[in-house]
C-alpha positions in Angstrom: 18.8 -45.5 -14.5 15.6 -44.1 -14.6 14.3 -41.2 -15.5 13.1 -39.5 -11.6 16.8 -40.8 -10.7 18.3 -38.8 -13.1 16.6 -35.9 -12.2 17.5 -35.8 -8.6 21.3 -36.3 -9.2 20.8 -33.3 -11.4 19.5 -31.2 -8.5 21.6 -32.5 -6.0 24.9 -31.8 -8.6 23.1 -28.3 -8.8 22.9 -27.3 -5.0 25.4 -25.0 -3.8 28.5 -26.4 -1.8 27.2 -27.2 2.2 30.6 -26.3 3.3 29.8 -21.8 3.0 32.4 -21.3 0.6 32.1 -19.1 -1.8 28.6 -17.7 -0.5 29.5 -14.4 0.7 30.3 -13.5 -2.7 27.4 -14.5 -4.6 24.6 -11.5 -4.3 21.2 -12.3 -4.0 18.6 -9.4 -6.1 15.5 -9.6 -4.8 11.8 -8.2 -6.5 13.0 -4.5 -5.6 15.7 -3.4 -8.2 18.7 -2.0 -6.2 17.8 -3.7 -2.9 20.8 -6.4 -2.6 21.5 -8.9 0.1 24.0 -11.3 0.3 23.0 -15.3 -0.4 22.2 -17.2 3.4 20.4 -13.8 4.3 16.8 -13.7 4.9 15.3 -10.8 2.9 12.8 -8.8 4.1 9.4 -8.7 2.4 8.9 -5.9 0.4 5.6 -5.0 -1.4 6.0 -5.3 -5.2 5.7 -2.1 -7.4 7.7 1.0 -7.0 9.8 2.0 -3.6 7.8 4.9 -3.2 6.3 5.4 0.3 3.7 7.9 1.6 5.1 9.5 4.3 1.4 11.1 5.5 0.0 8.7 8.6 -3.5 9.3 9.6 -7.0 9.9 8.1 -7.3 14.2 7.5 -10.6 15.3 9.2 -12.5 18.2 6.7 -15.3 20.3 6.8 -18.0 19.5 5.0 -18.8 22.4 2.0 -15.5 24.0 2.9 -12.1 24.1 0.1 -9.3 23.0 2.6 -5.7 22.1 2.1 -4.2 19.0 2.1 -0.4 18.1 1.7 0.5 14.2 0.4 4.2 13.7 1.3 6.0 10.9 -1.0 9.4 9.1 -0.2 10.9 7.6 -3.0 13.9 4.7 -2.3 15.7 5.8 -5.7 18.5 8.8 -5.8 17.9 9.1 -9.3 15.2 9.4 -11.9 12.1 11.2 -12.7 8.3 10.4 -10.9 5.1 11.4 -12.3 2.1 11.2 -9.9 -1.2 11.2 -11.1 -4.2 11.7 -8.2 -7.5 11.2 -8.8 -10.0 11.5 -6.2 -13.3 9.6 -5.3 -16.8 10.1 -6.2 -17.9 12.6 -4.5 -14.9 14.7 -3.7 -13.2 16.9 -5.9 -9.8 18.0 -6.5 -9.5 21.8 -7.1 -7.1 24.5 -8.5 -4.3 22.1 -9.0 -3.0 20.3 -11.6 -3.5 16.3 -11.3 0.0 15.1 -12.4 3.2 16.1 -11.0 6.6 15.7 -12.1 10.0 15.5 -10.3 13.7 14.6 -10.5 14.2 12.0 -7.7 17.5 12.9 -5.3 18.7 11.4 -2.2 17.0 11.2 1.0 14.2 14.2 -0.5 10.7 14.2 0.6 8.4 15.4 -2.5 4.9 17.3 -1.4 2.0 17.1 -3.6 -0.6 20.4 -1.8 -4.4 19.6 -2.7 -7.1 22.0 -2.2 -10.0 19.2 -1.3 -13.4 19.9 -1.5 -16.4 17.7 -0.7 -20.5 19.0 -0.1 -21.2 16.2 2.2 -19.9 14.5 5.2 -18.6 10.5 4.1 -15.1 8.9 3.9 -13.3 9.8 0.2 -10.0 8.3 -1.3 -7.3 10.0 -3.2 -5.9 7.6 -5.6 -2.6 7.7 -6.8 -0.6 6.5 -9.4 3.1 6.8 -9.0 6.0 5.6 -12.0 9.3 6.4 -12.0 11.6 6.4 -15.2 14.8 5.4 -14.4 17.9 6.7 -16.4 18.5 3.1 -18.0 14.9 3.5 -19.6 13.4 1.0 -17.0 10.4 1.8 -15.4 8.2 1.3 -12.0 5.0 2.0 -10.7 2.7 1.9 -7.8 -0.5 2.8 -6.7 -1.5 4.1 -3.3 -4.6 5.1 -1.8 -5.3 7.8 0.8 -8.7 8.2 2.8 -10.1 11.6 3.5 -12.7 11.9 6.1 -15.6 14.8 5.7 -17.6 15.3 8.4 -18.1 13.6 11.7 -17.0 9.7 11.1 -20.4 7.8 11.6 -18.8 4.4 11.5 -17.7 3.8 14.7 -20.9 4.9 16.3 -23.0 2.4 14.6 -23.9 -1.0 16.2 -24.7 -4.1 14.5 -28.3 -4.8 15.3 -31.0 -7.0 14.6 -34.1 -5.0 12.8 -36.4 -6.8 15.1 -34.4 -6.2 18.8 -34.1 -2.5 17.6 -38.0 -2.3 16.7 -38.8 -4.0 20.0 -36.1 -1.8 22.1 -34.9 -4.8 24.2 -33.6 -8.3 23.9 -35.5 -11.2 21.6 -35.2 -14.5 23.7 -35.3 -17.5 21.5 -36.1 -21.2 22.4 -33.4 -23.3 22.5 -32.0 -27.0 23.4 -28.8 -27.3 25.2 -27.8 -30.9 25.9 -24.7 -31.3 27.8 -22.2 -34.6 26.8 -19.8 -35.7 29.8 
């Protein structure tokens, strides 16, 4: 017996039975720790990293000049543990009055709020960055990192066109010479 047919009858011996028995009891961990299905299910996708979910949904519109508030809103997937978030923001907008990390002890079904007082001198798009871990009580640990835009100003970028330098200097249309040859 060769060595390829050798291997196969080793895979084959190592499939599960066909006939379903026994598969209802044998549970399947996926990447996310505590997220169990059992074996046949499909499991969902979930993104790797932390189960910690920003619960904030749009981009925050802020004055230009102007110290305003902002409140990030996490949702963590764990009942139990500690989560440090670290924010930093982008070049150009600074983070005031607050500290940078905070800390909590994870419950049940909680929402944690993170208030920022945001201030940028001119109008652009910013990011907060943010770097979430949780310590679990077995010592294991988890992170993520999530990014939040922050819009100063009036949003240019859906008011500008792609344009061709030379039609925009001209004001109209540039015709160019082409062949077209037409195959039946």
């Amino acid at each position: 017996m060769n060595t390829g047919t050798l291997l196969l009858l080793t895979a084959i011996a190592a499939l599960p039975s066909c006939n379903g028995e026994g598969a209802a009891q044998q549970a399947v961990v996926g990447p996310d720790a505590g997220l169990e299905t059992l074996a046949g299910e499909p499991t969902p996708y979930r993104k790797p990293g932390a189960a910690i979910y920003l619960v904030n949904r749009g981009v925050p519109q802020l004055a230009p000049g102007q110290v305003q508030s902002v409140e990030l809103v996490l949702r963590a997937g764990y009942s139990e543990g500690t989560m440090s978030v670290t924010v930093a923001a982008s070049e150009g907008l600074e983070i005031l009055g607050a500290e940078v990390t905070s800390r909590y002890q994870l419950s049940a079904g909680e929402d944690y709020r993170l208030p920022l007082q945001l201030l940028a001198e001119r109008s652009g798009r910013y990011y907060l960055d943010l770097s979430v871990a949780v310590q679990m009580p077995d010592g294991s640990s988890v992170a993520r990192a999530i990014g939040y835009a922050v819009q100063v100003g009036v949003d240019q970028r859906g008011n500008q066109k792609a344009v061709a330098p030379a039609a925009a200097e001209s004001g109209g249309v540039i015709s160019l010479p082409a062949e077209e040859t037409v195959r039946q």
